[in-house]
VOVEX-742319 format. One line per field, with one value per residue: residue in one letter; residue number from 1; x, y, z of N, C-alpha, C in turn. Coordinates in steps of 0.05 Angstrom, whole numbers, plus 5000, padded with zeros to 4 digits. Layout:
BEGIN
resn	(A,...) .
resi	(NUM,...) .
n.xx	(X,...) .
n.yy	(Y,...) .
n.zz	(Z,...) .
ca.xx	(X,...) .
ca.yy	(Y,...) .
ca.zz	(Z,...) .
c.xx	(X,...) .
c.yy	(Y,...) .
c.zz	(Z,...) .
END
This chain:
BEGIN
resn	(X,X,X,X,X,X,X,X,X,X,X,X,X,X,X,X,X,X,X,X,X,X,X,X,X,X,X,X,X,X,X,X,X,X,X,X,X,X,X,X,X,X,X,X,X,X,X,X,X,X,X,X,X,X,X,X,X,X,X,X,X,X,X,X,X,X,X,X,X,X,X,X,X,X,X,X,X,X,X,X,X,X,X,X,X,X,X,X,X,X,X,X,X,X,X,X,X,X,X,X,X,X,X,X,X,X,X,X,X,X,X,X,X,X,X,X,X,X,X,X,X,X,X,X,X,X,X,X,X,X,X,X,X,X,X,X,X,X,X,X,X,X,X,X,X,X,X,X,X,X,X,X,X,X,X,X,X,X,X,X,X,X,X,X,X,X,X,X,X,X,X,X,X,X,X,X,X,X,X,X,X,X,X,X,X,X,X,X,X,X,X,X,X,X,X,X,X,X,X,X,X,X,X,X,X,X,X,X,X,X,X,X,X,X,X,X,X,X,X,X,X,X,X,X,X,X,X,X,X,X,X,X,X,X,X,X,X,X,X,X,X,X,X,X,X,X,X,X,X,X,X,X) .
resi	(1,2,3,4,5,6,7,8,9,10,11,12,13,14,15,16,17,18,19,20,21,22,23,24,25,26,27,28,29,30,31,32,33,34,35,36,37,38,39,40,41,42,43,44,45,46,47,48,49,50,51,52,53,54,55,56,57,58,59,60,61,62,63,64,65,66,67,68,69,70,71,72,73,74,75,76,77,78,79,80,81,82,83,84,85,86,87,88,89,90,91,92,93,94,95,96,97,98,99,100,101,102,103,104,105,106,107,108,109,110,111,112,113,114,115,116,117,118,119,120,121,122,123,124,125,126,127,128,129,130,131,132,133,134,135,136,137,138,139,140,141,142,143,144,145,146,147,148,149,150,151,152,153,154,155,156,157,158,159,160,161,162,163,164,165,166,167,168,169,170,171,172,173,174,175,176,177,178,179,180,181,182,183,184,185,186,187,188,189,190,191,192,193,194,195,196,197,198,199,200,201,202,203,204,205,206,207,208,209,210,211,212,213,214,215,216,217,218,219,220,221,222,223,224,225,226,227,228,229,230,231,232,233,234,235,236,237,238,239,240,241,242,243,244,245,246,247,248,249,250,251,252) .
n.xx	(7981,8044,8058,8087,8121,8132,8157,8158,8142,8103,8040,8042,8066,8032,7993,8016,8018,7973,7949,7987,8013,8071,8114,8150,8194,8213,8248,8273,8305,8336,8346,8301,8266,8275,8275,8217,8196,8226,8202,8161,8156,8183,8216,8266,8289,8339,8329,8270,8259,8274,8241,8186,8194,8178,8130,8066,8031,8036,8039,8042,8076,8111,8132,8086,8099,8144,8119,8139,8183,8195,8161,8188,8235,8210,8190,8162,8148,8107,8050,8006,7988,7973,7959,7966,7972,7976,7932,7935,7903,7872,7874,7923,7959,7943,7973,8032,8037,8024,7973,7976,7932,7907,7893,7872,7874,7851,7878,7866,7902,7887,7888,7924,7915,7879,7826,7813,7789,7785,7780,7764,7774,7764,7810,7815,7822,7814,7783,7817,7861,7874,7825,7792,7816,7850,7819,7797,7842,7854,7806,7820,7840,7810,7744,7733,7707,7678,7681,7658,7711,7718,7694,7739,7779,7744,7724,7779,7793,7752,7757,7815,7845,7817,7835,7868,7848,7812,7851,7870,7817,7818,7865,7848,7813,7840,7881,7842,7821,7870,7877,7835,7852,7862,7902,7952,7954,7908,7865,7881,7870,7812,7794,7813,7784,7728,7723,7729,7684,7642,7654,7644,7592,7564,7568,7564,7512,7486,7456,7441,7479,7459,7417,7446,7464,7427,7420,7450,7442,7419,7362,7377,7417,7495,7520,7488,7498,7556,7556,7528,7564,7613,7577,7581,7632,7634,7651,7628,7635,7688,7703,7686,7707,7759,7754,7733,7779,7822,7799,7799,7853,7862,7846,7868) .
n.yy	(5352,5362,5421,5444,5511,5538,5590,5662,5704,5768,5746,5682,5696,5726,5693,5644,5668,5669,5619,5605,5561,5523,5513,5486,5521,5556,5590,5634,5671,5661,5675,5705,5668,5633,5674,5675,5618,5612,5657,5634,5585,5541,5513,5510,5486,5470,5461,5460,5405,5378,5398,5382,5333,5317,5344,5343,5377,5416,5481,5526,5587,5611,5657,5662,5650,5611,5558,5508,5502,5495,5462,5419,5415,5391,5341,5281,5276,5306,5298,5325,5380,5457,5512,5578,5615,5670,5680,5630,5570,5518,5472,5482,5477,5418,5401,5407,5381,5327,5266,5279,5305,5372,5435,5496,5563,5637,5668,5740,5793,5804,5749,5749,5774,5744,5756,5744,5734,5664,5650,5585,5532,5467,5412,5369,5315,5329,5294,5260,5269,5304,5340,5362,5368,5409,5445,5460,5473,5528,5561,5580,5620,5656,5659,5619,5612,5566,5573,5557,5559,5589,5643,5655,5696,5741,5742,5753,5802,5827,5807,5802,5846,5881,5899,5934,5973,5991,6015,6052,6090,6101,6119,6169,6191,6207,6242,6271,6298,6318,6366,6402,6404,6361,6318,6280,6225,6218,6221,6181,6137,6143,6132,6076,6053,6063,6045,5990,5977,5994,5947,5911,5911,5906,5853,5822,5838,5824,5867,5898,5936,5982,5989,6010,6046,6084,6088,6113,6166,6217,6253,6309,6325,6328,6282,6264,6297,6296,6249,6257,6278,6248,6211,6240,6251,6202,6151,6105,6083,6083,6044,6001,6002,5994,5941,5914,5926,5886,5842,5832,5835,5787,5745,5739) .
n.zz	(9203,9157,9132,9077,9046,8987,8975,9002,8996,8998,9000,9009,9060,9088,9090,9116,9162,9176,9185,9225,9238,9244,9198,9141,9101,9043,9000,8940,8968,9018,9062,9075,9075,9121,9161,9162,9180,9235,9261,9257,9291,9249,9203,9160,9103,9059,9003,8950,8941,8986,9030,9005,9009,9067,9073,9080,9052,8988,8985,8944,8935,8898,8851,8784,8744,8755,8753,8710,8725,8784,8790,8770,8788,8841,8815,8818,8876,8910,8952,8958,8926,8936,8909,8908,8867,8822,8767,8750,8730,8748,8720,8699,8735,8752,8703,8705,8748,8750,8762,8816,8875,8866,8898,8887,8912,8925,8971,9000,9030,9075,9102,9135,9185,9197,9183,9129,9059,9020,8962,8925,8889,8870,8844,8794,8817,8875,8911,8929,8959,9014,9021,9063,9111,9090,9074,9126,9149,9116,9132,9177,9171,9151,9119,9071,9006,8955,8894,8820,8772,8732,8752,8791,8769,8770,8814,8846,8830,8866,8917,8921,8895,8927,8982,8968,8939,8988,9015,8993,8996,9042,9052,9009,9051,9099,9070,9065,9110,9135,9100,9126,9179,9210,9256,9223,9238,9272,9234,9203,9241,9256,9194,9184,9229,9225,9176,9180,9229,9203,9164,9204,9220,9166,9160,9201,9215,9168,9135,9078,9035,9016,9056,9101,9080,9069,9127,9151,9128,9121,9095,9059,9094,9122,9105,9062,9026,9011,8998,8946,8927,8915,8878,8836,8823,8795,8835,8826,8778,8775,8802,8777,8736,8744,8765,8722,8697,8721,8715,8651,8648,8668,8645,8600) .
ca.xx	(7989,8058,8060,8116,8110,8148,8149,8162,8132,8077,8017,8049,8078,8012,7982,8025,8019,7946,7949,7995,8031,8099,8117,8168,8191,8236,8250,8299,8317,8344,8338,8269,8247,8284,8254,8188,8198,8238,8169,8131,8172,8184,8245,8277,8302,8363,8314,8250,8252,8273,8208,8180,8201,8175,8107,8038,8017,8062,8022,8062,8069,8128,8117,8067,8127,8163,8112,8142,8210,8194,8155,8205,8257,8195,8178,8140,8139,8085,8033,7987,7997,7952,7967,7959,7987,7953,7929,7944,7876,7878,7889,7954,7969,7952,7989,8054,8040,8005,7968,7966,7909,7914,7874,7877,7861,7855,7866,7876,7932,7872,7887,7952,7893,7856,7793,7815,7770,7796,7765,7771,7771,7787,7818,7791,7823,7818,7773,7842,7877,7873,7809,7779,7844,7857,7797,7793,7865,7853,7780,7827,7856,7791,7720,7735,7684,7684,7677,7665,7737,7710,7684,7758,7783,7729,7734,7808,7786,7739,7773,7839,7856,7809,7850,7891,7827,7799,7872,7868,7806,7824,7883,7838,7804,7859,7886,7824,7821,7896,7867,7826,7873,7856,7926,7950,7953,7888,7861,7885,7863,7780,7778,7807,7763,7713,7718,7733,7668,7630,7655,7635,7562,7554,7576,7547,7483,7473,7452,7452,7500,7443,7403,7465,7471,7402,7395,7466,7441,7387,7354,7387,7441,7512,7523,7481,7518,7584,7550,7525,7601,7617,7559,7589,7649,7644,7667,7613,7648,7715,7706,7666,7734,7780,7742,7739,7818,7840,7790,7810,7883,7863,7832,7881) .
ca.yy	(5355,5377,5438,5466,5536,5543,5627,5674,5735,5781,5744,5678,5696,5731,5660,5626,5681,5664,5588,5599,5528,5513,5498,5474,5540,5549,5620,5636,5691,5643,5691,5714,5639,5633,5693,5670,5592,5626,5669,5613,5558,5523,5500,5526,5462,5467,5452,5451,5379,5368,5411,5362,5299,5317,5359,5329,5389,5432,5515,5537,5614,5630,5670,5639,5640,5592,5543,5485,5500,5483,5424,5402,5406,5361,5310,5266,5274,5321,5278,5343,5416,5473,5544,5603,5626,5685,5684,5606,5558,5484,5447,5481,5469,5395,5395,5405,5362,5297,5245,5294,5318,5398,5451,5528,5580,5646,5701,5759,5791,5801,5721,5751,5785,5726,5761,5740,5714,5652,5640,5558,5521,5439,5406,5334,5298,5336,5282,5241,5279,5318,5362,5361,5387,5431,5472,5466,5500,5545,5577,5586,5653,5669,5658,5606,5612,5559,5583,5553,5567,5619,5660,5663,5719,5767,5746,5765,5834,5837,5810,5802,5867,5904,5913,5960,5992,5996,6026,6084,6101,6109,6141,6189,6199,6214,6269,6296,6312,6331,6385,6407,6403,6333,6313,6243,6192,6209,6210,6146,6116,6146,6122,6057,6041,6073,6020,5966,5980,5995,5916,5891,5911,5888,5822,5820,5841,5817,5885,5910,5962,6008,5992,6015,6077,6094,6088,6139,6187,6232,6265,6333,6319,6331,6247,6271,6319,6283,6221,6261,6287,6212,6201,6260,6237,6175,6142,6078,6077,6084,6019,5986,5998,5986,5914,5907,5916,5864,5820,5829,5822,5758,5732,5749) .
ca.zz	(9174,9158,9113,9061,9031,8970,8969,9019,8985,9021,9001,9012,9083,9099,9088,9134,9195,9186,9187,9248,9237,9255,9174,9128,9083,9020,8981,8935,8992,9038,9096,9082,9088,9158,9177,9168,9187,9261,9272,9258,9297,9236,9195,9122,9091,9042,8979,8956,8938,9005,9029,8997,9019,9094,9069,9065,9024,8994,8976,8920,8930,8885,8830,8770,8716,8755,8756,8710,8741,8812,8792,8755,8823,8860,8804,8835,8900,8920,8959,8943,8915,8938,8890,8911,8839,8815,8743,8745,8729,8765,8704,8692,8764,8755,8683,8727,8772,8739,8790,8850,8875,8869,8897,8877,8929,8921,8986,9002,9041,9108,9115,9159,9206,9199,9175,9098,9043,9010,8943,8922,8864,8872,8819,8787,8842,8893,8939,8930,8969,9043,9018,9092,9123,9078,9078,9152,9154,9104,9142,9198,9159,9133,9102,9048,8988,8931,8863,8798,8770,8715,8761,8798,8762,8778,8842,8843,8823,8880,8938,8917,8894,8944,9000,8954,8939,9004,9028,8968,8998,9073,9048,9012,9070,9109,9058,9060,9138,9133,9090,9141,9196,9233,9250,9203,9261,9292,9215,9202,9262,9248,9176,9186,9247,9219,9155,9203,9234,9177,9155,9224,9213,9136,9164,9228,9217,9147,9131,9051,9037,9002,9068,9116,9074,9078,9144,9152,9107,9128,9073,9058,9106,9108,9088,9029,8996,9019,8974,8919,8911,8917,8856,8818,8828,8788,8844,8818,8748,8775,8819,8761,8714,8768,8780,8699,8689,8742,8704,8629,8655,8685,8616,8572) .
c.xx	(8013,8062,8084,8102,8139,8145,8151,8153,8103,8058,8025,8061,8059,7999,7992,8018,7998,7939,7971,8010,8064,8112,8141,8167,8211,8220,8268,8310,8319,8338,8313,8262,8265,8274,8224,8183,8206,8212,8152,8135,8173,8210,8253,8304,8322,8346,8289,8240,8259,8251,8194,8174,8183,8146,8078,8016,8037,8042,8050,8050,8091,8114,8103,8091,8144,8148,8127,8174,8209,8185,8173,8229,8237,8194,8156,8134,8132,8065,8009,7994,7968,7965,7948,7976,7972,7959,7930,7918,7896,7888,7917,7967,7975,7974,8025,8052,8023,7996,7972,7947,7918,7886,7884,7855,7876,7854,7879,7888,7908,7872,7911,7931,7876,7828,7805,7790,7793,7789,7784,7760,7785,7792,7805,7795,7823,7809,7792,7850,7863,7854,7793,7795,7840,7841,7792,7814,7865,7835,7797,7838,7833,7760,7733,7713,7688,7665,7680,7690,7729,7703,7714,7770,7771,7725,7755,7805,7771,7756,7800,7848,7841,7815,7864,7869,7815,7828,7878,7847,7803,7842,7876,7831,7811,7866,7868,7813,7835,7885,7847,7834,7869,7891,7931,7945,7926,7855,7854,7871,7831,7779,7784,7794,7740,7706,7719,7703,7646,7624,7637,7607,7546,7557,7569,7518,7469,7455,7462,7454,7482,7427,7426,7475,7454,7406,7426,7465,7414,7387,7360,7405,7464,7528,7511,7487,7542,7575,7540,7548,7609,7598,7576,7618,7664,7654,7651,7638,7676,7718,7703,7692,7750,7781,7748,7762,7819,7828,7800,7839,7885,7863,7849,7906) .
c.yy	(5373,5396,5450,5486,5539,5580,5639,5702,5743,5765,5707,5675,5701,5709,5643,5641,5678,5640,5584,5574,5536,5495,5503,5507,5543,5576,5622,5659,5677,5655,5702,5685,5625,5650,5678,5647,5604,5636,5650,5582,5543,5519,5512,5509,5472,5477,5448,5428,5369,5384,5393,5331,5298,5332,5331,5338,5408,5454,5526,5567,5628,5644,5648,5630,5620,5563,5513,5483,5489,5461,5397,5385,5389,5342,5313,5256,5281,5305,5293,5373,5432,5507,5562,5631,5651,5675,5649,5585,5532,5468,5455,5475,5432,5383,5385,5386,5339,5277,5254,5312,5353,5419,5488,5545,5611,5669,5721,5773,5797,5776,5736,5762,5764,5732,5757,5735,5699,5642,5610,5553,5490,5434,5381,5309,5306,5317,5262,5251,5299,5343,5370,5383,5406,5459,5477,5488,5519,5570,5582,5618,5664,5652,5646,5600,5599,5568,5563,5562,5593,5644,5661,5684,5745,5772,5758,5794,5845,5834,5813,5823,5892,5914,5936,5976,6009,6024,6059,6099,6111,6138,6174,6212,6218,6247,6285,6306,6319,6353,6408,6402,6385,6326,6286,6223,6192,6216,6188,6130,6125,6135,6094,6037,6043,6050,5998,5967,5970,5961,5905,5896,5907,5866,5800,5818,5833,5842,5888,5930,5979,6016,6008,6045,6093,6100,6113,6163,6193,6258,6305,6339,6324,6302,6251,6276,6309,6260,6230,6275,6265,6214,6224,6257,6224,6157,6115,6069,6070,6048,5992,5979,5982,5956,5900,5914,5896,5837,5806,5818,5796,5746,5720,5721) .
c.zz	(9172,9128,9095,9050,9005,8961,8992,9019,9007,9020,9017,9052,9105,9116,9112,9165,9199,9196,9221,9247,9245,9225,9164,9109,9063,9004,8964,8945,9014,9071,9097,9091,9112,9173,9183,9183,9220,9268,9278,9277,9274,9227,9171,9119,9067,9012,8971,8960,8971,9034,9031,9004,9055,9092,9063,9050,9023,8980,8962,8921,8916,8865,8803,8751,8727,8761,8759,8723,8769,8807,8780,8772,8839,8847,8818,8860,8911,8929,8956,8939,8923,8920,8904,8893,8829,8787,8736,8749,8748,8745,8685,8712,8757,8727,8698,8743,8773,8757,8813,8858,8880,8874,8891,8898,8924,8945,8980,9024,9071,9116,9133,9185,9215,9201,9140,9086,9022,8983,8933,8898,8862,8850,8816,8810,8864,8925,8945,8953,9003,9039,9044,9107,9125,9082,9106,9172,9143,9121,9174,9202,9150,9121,9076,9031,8966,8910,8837,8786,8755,8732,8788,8797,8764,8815,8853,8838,8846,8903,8943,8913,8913,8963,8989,8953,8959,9021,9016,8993,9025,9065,9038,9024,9093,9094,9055,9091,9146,9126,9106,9174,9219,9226,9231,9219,9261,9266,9204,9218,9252,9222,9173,9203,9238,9189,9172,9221,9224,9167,9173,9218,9188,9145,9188,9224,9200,9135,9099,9053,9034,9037,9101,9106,9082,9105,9165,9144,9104,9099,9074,9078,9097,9099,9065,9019,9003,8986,8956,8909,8894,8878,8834,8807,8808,8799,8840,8805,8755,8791,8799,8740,8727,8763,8742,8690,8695,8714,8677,8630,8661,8669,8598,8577) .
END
């Protein structure tokens, strides 16, 4: 299956270093999408429409405002569209792009690691079109999870914006054993192994979080009063807002 990327941006580029392909790319930063196409053995065609012409799916990662503008440079010759638009539903996807099957995927920037999560959403035709493939290349960057579309946007708050979250809270972490004179590198390196870890055994073991705290956190311990800081904190509430911005923003 030959792939175009219309976008070259981080999330976008992530996407492709996960998929590993050898794909078709088009930016309006001409040299970022040679960069990336060169890394990837692939090519960076003149045009999107000519992208296009040689694609058997084309993942639209420019930005969302330029939706009906790009589709306007393909017409009709998308044989299928996959979005990875934020804020952008399927049936404005397929509005743009009338009689092609479209799917909407949503990761996050750990598809470049290839531990991502991909949240999915097909569109009305999607069994038209290369839905087999697709998902088979997609789970190659990541844990692909379909979603009712409604429930997209809160997803987007969870996984989508949680790397930023999860990065605050290293960083925290970090400044807070600076403070206590652990040098920054060897900082850095304990709390993001130490979350990296952490993941592998929620995910591994099928272990619930409450039951993985518990079983860290010996009663009157110094994990106890570390986590009743944490509770004092607000550091629930703060996650709980955090997760209800992204969402409202999504809505609106």
């Amino acid at each position: 299956m030959v792939i175009g990327l219309i976008g070259a941006g981080n999330m976008g580029s992530a996407l492709a270093r996960g998929l590993g392909e050898p794909l078709l790319v088009v930016d309006a930063d001409r040299s970022r999408a040679e960069g990336l196409a060169d890394e990837l053995g692939g090519e960076a065609p003149d045009s999107a429409a000519a992208l296009c012409e040689r694609a058997d799916i084309v993942i639209l990662a420019h930005k969302p405002a330029q939706l009906d503008e790009v589709a306007g440079e393909l017409g009709t010759r998308p044989r299928a569209v996959a979005s990875i638009l934020g804020g952008t539903h399927v049936a404005a996807i397929e509005r743009a792009y009338p009689e092609v099957p479209a799917y909407r995927f949503m990761p996050n920037l750990a598809v470049e690691a290839r531990q991502g999560v991909i949240c999915y959403a097909p569109g009305a035709r999607a069994a038209d079109g290369p839905e087999r493939e697709l998902l088979e290349l997609m789970g190659r960057a990541g844990t692909v999870i379909e979603l009712d579309e409604p429930l997209i946007e809160p997803a987007t708050a969870l996984m989508g914006c949680a790397p930023a979250f999860f990065a605050l809270v290293v960083e925290a972490l970090v400044d807070a054993g600076v403070r206590h004179g652990l040098p920054s590198d060897r900082a850095g390196l304990m709390a993001s192994q130490t979350m990296a870890g952490t993941a592998a055994l929620l995910t591994e073991s099928g272990l619930d979080p409450r039951e993985l705290r518990r079983r860290v956190t010996s009663p009157g311990g110094s994990t106890a009063r570390g986590v009743a800081e944490l509770e004092r904190g607000g550091v629930r509430a703060a996650f709980a807002d955090a997760v209800a911005a992204v969402v409202e923003a999504g809505r609106r």
